[in-house]
C-alpha positions as CSV (number, residue, x, y, z in Angstrom):
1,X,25.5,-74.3,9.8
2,X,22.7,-74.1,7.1
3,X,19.8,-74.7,9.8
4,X,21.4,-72.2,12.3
5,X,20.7,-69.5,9.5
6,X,17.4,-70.8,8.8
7,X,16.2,-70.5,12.4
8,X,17.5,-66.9,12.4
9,X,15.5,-66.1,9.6
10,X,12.4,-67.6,10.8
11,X,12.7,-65.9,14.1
12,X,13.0,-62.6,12.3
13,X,10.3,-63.3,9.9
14,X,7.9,-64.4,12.7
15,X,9.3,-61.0,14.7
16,X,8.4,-59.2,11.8
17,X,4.8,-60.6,11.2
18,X,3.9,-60.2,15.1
19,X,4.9,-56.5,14.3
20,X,2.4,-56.1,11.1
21,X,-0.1,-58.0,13.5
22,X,0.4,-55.2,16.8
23,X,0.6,-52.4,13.8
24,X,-2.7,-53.1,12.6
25,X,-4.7,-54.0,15.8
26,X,-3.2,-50.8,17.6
27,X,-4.6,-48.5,14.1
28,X,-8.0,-50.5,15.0
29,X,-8.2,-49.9,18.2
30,X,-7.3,-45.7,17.9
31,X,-4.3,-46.3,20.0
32,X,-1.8,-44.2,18.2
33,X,0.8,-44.6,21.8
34,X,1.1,-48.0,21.6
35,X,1.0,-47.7,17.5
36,X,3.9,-45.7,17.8
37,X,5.9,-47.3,20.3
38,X,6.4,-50.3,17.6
39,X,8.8,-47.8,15.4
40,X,12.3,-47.0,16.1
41,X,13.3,-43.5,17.1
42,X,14.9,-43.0,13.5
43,X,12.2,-44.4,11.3
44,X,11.4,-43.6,7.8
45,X,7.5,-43.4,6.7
46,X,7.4,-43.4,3.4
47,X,4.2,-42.7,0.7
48,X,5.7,-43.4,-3.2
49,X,2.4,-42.7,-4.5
50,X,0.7,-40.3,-2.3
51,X,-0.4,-37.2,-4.0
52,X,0.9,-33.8,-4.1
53,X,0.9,-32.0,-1.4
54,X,1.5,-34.9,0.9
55,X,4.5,-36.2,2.9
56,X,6.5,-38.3,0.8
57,X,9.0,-39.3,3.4
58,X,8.7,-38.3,7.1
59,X,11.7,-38.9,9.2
60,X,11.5,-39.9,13.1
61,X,9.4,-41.5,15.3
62,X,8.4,-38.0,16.9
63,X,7.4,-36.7,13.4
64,X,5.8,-39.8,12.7
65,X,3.5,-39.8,15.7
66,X,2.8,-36.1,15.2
67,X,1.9,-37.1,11.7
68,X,-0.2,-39.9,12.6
69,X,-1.6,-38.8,16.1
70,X,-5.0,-37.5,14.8
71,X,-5.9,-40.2,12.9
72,X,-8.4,-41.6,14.7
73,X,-10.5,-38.3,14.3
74,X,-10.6,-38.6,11.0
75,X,-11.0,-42.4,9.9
76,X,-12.6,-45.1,11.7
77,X,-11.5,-48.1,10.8
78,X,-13.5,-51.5,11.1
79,X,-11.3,-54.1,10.0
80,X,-8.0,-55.3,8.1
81,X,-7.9,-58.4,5.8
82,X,-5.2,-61.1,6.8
83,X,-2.5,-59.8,5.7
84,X,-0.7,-61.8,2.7
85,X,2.9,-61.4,3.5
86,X,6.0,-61.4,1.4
87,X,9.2,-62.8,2.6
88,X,12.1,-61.1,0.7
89,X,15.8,-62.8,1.0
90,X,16.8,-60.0,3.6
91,X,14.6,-61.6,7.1
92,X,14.4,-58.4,8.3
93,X,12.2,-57.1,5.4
94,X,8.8,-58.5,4.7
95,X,6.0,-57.0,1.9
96,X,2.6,-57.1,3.4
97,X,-0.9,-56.7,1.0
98,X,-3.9,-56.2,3.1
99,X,-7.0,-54.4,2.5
100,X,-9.0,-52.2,4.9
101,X,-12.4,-51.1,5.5
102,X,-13.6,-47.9,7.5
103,X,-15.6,-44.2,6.8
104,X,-14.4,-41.0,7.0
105,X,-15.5,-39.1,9.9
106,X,-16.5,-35.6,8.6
107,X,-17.7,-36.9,5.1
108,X,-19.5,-40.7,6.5
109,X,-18.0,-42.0,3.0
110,X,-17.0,-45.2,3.0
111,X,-12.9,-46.1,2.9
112,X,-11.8,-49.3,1.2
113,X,-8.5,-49.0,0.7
114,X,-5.6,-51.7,-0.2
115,X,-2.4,-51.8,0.6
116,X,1.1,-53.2,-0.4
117,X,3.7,-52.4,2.3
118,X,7.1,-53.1,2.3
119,X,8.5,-52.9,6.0
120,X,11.6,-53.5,7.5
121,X,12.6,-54.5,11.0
122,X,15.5,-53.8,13.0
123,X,16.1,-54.8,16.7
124,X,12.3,-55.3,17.0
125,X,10.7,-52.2,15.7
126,X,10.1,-50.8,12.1
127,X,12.5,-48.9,10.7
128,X,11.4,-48.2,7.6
129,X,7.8,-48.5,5.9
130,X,6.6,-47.9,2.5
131,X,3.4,-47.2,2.4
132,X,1.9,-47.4,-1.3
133,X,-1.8,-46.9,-1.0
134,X,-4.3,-45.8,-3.6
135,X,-4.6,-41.9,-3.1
136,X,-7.5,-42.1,-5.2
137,X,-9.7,-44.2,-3.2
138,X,-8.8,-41.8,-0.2
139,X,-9.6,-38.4,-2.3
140,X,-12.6,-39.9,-3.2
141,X,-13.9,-41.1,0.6
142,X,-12.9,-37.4,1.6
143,X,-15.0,-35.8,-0.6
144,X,-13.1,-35.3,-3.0
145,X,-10.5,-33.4,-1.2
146,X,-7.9,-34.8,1.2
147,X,-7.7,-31.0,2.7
148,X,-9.1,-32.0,6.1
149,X,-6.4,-35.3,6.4
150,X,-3.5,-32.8,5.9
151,X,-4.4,-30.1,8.3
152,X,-3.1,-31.4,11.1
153,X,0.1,-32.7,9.0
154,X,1.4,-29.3,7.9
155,X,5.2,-28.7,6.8
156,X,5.9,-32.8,7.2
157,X,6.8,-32.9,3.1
158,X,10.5,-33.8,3.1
């Protein structure tokens, strides 16, 4: 009985991982369709430490994409580290540091950002992300203003 469980688990760990993996080579590759299509219609995107004026919690995948769908206009992103993964006793939950490099479009600054995400799975798509990202790294790379990354997310704070 013991070794069923652990099977199950590894299977949903693995799921999970293969998940992160898609999540990250989709943001890479500016293909916010397929990015999207790895989150559950009622998804929670949340951003504990994101600064005022930003979402801290955006509900649904639609609101998600619309959140999200511009990205690539702003940031170009040229790689993720290997993501160090946290497994937590519930399988369907994993906590993922990674680090990313890109430049902001309208300023050319630099964006070195890291990241500790804690992201849950159910019936193979994420259903909830925590995002907590260093919103002073991304003030800086933006000039000092994140202004021009929240035009196109207007009304999402929740």
């Amino acid at each position: 009985m013991m070794n069923d469980n652990l099977t199950v688990n590894n299977t949903n760990k693995s799921a999970g991982e293969q998940i992160l993996e898609q999540f990250l080579k989709f943001m890479l590759e500016k293909d916010m369709d397929k990015w999207i299509d790895l989150w559950d219609e009622h998804a929670i995107f949340e951003f504990p430490f994101g600064p005022s004026n930003y979402p801290e919690k955006i509900e649904g995948r639609s609101n998600i994409y619309n959140y999200i769908k511009d990205f690539p206009k702003k940031i170009t992103l040229f790689k993720f580290s290997i993501p160090q993964i946290h497994h937590t006793l519930n399988s369907n939950i994993l906590i993922a540091e990674f680090k990313c490099e890109g430049q902001i479009i309208n300023t050319g600054l630099p964006y070195k950002q890291k990241y500790i995400s804690v992201i849950e799975i159910s019936n193979g798509k994420i259903s909830h992300y925590k995002d907590y990202w260093n919103p002073l790294v991304a003030i800086e790379s933006f000039g000092g203003n994140l202004a021009t990354f929240l035009d196109s997310s207007p009304n999402l704070k929740q």
